[in-house]
VEXDREN-2710 file (C-alpha; in Angstrom, 1 decimal):
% VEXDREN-2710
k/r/px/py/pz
1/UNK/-106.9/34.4/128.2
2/UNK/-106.8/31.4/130.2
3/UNK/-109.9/29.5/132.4
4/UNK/-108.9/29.5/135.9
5/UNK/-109.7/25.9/136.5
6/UNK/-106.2/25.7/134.2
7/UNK/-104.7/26.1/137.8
8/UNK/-102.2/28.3/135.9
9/UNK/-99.5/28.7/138.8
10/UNK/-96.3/30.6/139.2
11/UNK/-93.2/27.7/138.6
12/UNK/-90.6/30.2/139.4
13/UNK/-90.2/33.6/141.5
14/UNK/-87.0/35.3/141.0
15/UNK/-85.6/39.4/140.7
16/UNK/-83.9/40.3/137.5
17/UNK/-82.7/43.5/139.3
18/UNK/-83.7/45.7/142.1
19/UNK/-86.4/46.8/140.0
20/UNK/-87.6/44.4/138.2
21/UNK/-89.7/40.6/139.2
22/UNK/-89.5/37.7/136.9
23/UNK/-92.3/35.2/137.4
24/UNK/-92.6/32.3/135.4
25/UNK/-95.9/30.4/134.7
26/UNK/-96.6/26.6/134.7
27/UNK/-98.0/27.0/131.2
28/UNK/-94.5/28.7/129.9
29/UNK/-95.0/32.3/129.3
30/UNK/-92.6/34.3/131.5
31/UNK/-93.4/37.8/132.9
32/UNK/-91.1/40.7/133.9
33/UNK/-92.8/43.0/136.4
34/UNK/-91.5/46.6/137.5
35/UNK/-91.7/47.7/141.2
36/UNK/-93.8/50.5/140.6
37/UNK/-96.3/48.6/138.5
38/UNK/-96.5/46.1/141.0
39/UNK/-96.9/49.1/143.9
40/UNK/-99.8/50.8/141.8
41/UNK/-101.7/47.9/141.2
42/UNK/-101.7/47.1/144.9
43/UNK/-105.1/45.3/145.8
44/UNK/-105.2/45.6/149.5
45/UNK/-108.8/48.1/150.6
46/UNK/-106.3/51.2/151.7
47/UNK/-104.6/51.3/148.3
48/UNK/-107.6/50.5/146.2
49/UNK/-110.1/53.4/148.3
50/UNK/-106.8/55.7/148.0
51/UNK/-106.8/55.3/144.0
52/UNK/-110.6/55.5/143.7
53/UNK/-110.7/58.7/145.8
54/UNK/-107.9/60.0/143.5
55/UNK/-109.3/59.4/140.4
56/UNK/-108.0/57.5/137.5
57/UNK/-105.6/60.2/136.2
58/UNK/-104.1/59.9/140.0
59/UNK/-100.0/59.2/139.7
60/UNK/-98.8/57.8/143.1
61/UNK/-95.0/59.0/144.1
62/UNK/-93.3/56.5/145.8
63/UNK/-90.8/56.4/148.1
64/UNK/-87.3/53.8/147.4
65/UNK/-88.6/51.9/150.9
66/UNK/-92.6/51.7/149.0
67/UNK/-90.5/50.4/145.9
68/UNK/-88.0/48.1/147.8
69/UNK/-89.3/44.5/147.7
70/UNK/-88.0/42.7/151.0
71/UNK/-89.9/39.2/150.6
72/UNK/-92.7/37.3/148.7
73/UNK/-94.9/35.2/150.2
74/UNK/-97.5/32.7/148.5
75/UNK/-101.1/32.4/149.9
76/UNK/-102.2/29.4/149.1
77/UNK/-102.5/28.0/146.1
78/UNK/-104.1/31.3/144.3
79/UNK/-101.9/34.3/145.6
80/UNK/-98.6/35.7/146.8
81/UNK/-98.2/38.6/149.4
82/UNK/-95.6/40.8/148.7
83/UNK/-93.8/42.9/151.6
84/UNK/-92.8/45.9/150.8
85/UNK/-89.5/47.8/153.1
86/UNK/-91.7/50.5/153.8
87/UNK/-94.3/48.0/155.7
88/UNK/-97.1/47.6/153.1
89/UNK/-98.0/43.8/153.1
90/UNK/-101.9/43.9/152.9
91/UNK/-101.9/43.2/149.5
92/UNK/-103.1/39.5/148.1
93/UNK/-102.2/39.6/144.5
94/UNK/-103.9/36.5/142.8
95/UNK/-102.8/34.9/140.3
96/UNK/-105.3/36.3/137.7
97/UNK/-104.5/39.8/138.6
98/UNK/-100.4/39.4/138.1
99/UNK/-101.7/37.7/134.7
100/UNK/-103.6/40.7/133.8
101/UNK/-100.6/43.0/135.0
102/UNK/-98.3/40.9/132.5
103/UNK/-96.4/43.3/130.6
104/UNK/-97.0/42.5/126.9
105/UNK/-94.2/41.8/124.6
106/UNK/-93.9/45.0/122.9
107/UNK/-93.1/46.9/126.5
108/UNK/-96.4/48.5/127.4
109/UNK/-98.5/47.7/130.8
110/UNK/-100.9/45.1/130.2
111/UNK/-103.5/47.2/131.7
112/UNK/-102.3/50.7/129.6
END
């Protein structure tokens, strides 16, 4: 784990695929996210009050436009916005939550 005064920033922003966003960190480590884990983790209020309601066993279906990233946007210094084809954009990922969704090096979620 890293302190946040680190200022631990993303360096580099790019799709490996359709599916798939590489983000690469100022301190070196490199992380490959998939659509849908990006989708599910989704920390705008609508998404978060949906899961909660749900319950934690609760396994979203997406549409391709939910999964179809049009654009990312930083917020800041601490965040980036990602807008989504189907017209979800309400949620500020920081950088400390796309750390903790980092897929570890053996291929499982971060937060499985």
């Amino acid at each position: 784990m890293y302190a946040m005064n680190e200022r631990i920033t993303p360096v580099s922003i790019t799709r490996s695929d359709a599916r798939m966003l590489r983000i690469t960190w100022s301190d070196g480590k490199v992380c490959e996210y998939s659509m849908p884990h990006l989708r599910k983790n989704c920390p705008c209020a609508t998404c978060q009050a949906d899961l909660a309601a749900k319950g934690a066993f609760y396994i979203p279906l997406f549409t391709a436009d939910a999964l179809t990233l049009e654009k990312v946007v930083p917020q800041g210094h601490y965040a980036l916005q990602f807008h989504w084809k189907d017209g979800h954009h309400t949620g500020i990922y920081d950088y400390a939550l796309l750390r903790r969704l980092c897929p570890r090096a053996d291929g499982e979620d971060a937060s499985a």
